[in-house]
MARBA-3410 file (N, C-alpha, C, O; in Angstrom, 1 decimal):
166
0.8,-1.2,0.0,0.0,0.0,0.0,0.9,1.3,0.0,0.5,2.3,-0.6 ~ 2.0,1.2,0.7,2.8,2.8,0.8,3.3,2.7,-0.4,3.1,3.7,-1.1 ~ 4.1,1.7,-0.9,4.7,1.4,-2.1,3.5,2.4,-3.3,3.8,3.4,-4.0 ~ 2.2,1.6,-3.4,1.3,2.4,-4.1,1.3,3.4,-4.1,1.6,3.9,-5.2 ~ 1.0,4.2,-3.0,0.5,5.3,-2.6,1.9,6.6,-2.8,1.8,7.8,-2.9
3.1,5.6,-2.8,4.4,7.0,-2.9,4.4,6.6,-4.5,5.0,7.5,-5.1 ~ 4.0,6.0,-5.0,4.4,6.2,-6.9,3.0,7.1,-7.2,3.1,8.0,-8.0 ~ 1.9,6.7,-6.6,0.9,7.8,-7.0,1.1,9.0,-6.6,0.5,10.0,-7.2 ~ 2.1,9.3,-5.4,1.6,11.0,-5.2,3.1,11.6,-5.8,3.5,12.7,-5.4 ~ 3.9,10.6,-6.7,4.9,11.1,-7.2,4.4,11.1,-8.3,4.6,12.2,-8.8
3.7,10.5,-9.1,3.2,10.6,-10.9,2.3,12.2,-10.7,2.3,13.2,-11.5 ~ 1.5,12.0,-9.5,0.4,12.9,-9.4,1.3,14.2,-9.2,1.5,14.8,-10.3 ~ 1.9,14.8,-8.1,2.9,15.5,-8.3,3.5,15.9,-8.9,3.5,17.2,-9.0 ~ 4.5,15.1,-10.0,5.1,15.3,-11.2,4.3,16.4,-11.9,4.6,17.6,-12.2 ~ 3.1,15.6,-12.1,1.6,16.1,-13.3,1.4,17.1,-12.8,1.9,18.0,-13.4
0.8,17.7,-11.6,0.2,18.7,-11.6,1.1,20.1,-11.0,0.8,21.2,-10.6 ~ 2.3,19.6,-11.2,3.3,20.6,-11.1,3.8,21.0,-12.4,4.8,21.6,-12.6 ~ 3.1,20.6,-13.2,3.6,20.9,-14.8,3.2,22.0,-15.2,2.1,22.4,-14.7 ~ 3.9,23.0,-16.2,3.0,24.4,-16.9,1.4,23.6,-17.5,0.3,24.1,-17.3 ~ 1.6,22.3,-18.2,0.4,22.3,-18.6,-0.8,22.3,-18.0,-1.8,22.7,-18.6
-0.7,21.8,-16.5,-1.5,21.7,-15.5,-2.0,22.8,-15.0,-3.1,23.0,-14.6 ~ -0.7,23.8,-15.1,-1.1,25.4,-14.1,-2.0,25.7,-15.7,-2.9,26.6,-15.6 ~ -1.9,25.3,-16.9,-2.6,25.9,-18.1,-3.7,25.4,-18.4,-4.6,25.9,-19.1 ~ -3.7,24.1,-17.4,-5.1,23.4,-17.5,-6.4,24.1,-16.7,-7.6,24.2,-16.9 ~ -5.5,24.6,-15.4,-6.3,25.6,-14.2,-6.7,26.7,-14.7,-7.9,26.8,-14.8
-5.8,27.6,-15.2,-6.4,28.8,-15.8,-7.2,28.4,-16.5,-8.3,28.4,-15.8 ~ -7.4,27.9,-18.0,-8.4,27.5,-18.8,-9.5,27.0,-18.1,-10.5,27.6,-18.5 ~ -9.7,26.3,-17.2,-11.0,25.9,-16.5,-11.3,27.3,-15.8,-12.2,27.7,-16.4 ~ -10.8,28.2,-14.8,-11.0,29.3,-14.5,-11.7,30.5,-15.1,-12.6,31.1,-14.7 ~ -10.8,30.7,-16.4,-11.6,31.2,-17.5,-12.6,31.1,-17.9,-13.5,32.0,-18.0
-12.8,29.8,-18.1,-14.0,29.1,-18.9,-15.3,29.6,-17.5,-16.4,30.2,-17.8 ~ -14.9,29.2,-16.3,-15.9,29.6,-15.2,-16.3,31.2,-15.5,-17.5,31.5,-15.9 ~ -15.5,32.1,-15.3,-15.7,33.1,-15.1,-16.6,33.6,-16.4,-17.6,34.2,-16.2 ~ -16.1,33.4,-17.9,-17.1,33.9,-18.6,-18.3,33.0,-18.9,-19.1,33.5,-19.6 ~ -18.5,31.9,-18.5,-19.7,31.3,-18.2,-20.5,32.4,-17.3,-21.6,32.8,-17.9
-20.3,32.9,-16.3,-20.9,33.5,-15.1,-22.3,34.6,-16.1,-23.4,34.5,-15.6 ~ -22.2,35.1,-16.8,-23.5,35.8,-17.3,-24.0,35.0,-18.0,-25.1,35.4,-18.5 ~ -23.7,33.7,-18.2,-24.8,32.8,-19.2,-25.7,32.1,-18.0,-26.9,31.9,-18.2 ~ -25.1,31.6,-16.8,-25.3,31.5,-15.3,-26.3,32.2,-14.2,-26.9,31.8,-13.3 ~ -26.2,33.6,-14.8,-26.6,35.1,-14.5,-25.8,35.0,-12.9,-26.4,35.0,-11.8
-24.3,34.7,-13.0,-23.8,34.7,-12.2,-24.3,33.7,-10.6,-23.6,34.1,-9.6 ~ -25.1,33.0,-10.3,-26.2,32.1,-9.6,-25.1,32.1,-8.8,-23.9,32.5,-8.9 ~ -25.9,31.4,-7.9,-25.1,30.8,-6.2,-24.5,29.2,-7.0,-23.3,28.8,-6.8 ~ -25.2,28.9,-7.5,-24.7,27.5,-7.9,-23.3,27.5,-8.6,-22.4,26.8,-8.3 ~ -23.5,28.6,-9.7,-22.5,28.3,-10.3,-20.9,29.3,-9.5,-19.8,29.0,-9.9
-21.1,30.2,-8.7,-20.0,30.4,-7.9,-20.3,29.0,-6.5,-19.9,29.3,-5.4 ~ -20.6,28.3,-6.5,-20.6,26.9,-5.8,-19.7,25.9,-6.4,-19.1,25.0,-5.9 ~ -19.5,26.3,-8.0,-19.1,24.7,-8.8,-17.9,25.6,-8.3,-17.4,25.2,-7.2 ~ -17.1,26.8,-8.9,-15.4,27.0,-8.5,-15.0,26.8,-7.2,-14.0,26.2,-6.9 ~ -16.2,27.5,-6.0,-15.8,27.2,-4.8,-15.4,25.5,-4.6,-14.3,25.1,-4.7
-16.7,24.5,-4.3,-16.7,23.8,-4.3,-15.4,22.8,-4.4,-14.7,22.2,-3.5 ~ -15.2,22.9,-6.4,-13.9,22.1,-7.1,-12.8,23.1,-6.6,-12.1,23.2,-7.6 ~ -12.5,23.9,-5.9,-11.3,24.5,-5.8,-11.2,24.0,-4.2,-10.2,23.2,-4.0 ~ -11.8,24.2,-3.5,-11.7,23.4,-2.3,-11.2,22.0,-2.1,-10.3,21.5,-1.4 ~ -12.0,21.4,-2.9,-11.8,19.3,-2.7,-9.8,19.5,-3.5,-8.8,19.2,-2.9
-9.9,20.0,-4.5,-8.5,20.0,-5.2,-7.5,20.8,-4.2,-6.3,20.6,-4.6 ~ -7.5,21.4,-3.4,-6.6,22.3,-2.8,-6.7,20.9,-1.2,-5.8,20.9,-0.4 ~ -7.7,20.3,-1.1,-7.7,19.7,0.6,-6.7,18.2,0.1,-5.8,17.7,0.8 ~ -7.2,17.5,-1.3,-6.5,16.9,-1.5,-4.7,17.0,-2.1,-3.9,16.1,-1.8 ~ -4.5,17.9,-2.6,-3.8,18.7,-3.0,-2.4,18.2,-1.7,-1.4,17.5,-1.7
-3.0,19.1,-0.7,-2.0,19.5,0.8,-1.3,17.9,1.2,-0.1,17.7,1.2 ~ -2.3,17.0,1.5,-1.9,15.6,1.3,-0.6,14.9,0.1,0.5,14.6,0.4 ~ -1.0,14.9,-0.9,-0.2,14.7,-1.8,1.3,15.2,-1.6,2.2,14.3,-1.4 ~ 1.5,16.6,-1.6,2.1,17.6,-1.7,2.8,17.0,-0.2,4.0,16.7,-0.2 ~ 1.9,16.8,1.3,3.1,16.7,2.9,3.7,15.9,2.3,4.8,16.2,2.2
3.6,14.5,1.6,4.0,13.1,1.4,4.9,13.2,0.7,5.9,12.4,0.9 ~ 5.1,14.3,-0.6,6.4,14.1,-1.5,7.2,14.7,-0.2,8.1,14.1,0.3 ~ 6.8,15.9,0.1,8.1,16.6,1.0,8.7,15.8,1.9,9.9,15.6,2.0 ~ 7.6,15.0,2.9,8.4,14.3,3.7,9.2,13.3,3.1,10.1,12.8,3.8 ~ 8.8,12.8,1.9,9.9,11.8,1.5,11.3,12.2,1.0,12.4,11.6,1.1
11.0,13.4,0.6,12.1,14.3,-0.2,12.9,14.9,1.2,14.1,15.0,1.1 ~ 12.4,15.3,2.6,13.2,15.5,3.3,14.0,14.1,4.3,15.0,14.2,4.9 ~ 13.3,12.8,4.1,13.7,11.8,5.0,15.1,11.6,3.9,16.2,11.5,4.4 ~ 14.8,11.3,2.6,15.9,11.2,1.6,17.4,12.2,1.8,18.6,11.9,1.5 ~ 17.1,13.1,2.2,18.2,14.6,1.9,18.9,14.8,3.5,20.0,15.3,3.9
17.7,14.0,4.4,18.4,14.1,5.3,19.4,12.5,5.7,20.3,12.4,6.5 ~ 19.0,11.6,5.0,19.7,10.0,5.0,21.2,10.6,3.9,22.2,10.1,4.4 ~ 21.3,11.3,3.0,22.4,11.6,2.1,23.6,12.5,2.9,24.8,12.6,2.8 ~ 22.5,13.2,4.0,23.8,13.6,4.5,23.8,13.4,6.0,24.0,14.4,6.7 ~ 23.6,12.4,6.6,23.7,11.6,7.1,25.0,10.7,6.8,26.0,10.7,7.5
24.8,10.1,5.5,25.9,9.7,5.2,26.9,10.6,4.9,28.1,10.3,5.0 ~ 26.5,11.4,4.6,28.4,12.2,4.3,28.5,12.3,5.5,29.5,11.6,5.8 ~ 28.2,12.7,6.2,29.2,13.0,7.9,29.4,11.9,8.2,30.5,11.8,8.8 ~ 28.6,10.4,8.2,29.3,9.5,8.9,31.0,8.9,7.5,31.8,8.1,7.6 ~ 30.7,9.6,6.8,31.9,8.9,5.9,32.8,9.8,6.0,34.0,9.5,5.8
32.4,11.4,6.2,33.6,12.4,6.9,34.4,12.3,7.8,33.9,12.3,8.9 ~ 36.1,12.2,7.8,36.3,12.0,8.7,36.5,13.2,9.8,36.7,13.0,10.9 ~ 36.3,14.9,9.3,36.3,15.5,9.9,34.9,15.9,11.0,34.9,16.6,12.0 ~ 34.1,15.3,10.4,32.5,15.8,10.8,32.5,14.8,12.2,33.1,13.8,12.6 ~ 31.3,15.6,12.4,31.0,15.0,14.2,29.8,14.2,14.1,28.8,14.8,13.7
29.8,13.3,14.3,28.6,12.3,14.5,27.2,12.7,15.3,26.2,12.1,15.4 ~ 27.4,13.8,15.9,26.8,14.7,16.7,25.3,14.9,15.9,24.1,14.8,16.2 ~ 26.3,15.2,14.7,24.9,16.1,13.3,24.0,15.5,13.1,22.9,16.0,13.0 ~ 24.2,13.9,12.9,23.8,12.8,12.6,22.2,12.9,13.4,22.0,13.0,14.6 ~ 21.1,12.8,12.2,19.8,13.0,13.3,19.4,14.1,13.8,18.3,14.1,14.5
20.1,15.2,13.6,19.7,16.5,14.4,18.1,16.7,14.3,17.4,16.8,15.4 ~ 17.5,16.7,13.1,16.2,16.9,13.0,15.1,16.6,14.1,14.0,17.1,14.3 ~ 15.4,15.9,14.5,14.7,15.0,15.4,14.8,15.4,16.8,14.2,15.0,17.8 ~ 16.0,16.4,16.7,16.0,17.3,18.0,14.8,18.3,18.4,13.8,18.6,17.7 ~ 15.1,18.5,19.3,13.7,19.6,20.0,14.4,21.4,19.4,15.6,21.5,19.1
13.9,22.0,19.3,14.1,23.7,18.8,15.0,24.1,19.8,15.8,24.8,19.2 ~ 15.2,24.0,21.2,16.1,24.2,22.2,17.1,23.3,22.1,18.0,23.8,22.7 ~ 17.5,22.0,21.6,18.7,21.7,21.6,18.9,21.9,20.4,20.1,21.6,19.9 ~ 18.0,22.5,19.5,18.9,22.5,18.0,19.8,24.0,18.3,20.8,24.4,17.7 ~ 19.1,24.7,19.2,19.4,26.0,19.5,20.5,26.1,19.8,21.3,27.0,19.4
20.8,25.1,20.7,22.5,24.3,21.8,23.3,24.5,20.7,24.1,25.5,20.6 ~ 22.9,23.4,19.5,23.9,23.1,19.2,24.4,24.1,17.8,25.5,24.0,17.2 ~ 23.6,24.9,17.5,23.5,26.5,16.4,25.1,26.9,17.0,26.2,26.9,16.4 ~ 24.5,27.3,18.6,25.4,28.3,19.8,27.0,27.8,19.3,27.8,28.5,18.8 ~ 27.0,26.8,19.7,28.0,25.5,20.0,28.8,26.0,18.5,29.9,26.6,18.5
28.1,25.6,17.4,28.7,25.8,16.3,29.5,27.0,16.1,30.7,27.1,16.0 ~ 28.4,28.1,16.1,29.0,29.4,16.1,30.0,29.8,16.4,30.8,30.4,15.7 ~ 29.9,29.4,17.9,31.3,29.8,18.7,32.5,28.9,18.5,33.6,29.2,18.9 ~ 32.3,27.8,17.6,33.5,27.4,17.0,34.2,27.9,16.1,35.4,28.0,16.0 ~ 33.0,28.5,14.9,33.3,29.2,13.9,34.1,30.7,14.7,35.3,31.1,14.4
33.6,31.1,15.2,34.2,32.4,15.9,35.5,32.6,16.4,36.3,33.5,16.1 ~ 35.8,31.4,17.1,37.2,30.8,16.9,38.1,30.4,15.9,39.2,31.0,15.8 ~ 37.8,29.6,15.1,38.0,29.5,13.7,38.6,30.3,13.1,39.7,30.0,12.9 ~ 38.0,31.8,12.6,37.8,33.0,12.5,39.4,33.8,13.1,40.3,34.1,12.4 ~ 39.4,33.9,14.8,40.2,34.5,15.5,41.3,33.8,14.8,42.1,34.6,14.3
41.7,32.6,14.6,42.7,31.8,14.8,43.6,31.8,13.2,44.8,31.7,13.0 ~ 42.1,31.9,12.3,42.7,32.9,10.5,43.1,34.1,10.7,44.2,34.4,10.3 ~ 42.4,34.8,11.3,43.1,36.1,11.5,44.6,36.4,11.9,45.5,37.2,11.6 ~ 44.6,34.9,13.1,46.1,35.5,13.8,46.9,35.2,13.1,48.0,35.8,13.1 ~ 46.7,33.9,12.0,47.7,33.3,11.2,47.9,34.4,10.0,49.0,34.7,9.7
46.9,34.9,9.6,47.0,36.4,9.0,48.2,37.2,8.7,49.0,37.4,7.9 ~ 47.8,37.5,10.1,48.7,38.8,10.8,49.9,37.9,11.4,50.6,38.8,11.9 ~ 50.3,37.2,11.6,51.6,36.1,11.0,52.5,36.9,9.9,53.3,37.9,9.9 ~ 51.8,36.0,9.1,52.2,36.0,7.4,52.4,37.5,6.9,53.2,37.8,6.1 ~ 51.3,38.4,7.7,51.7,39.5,7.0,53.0,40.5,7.7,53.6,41.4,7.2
53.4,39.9,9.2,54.3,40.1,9.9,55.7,39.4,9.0,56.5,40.3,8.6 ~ 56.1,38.2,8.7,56.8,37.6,8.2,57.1,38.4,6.8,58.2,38.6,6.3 ~ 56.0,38.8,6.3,56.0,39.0,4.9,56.5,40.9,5.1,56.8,41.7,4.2 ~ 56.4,41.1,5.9,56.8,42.9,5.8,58.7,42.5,6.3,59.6,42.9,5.6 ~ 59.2,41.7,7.4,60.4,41.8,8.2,61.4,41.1,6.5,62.6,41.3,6.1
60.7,40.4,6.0,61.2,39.6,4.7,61.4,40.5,3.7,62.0,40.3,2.7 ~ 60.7,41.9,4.1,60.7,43.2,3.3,61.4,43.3,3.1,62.1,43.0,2.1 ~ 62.1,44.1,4.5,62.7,45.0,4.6,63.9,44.5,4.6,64.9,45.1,4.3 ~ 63.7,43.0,4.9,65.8,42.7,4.3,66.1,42.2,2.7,67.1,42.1,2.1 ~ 64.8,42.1,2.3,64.8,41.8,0.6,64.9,43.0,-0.6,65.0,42.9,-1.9
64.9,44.2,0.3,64.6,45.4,-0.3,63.2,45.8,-1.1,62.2,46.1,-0.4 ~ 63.2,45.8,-2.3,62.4,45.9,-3.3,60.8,44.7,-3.5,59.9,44.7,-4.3 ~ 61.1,43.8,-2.1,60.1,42.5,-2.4,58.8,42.8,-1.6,57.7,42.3,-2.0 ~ 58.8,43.5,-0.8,57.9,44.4,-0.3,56.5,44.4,-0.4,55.6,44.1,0.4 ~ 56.3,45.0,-2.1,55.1,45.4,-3.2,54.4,44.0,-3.3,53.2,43.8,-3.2
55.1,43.3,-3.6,55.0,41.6,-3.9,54.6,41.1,-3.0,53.6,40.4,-3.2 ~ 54.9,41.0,-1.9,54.8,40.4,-0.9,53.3,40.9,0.2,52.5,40.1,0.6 ~ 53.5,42.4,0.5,52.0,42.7,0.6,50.6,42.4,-0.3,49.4,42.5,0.0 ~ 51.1,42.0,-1.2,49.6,41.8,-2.1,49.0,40.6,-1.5,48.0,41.0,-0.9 ~ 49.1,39.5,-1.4,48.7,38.4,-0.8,48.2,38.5,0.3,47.1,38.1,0.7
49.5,39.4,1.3,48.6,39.5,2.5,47.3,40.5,2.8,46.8,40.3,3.9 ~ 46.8,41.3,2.0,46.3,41.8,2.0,45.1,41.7,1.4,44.1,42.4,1.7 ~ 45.1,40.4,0.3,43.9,40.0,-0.1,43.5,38.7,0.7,42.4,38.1,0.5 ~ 44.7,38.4,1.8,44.2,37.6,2.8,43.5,38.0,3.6,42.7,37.3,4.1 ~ 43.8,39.9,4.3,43.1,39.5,5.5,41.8,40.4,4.2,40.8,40.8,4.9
41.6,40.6,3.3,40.4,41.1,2.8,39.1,39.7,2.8,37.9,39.8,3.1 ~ 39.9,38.4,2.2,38.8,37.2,2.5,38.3,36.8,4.1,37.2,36.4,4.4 ~ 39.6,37.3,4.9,39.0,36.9,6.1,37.9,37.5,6.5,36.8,36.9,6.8 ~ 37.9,39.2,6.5,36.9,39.7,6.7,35.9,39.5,5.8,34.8,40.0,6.1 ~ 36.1,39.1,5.0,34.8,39.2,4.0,33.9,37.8,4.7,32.7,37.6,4.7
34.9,36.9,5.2,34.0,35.4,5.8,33.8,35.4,6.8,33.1,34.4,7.2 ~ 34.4,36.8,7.9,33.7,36.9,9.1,32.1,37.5,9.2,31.1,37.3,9.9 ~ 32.5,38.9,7.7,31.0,39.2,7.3,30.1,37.9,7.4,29.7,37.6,8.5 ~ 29.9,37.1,6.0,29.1,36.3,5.2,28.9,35.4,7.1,27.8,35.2,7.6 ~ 30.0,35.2,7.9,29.3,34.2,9.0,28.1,34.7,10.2,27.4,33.9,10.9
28.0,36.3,10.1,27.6,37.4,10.7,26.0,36.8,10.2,25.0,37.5,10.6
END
């Protein structure tokens, strides 16, 4: 039965996410609306759009949780596997979804403040390099010009990825 029911609301899905479908909607909409003076606009006939616009929108939502959730249980099993096949990633990640809003919150924090470190720790190596690269100046004479450019479009990326982490 689920087997059924996930190939139907994947064909059905497919289909009515198509332009021709959103072309099939308009054209019926149209068609309603200038019907309406042949109608003399009646209760009935603003009943038939209400009506079929209702049943298709309640069935519709069903269809539509079912692909998502499958589409999110899938995206979250893929990377699932990348972290467990990462050897730098933390097994921690593994599953998060299934955390509560307050421990996903923990572990945001947690992250952050690693990144923030991260960050301090590019910067210092930075200002290193651009320390090494000015004293290498001044006894190289002329190598100076050369030698600041790099460091300078280094600490320009750093800040630019302290921005983007902001």
């Amino acid at each position: 039965m689920d087997k059924l029911f996930a190939k139907f609301a994947n064909i059905t899905a497919k289909a009515t996410g198509s332009p021709p479908a959103f072309l099939i909607c308009v054209g019926l909409v149209l068609v309603w609306a200038i019907s309406g003076p042949l109608f003399r606009f009646s209760e009935t006939w603003q009943l038939v759009i209400n009506t079929g616009t209702t049943i298709v929108t309640f069935l519709m939502v069903f269809l539509i949780q079912n692909t998502q959730n499958r589409d999110g249980v899938a995206l979250q099993t893929k990377l699932d596997e990348l972290i467990r096949a990462s050897t730098e990633a933390e097994d921690a990640f593994m599953g998060i979804e299934k955390l509560t809003d307050k421990e996903l919150e923990a572990m945001h924090s947690r992250c952050k403040a690693r990144a923030e470190r991260h960050q301090q720790v590019l910067e210092k190596v930075a200002a290193e390099k651009d320390a090494r690269a000015r004293r290498k100046g001044v006894k190289g004479g002329g190598k100076t010009a050369t030698r600041r450019q790099p460091t300078s479009r280094r600490r320009k990326a750093v800040a630019a990825g302290r921005k983007a982490a902001d």
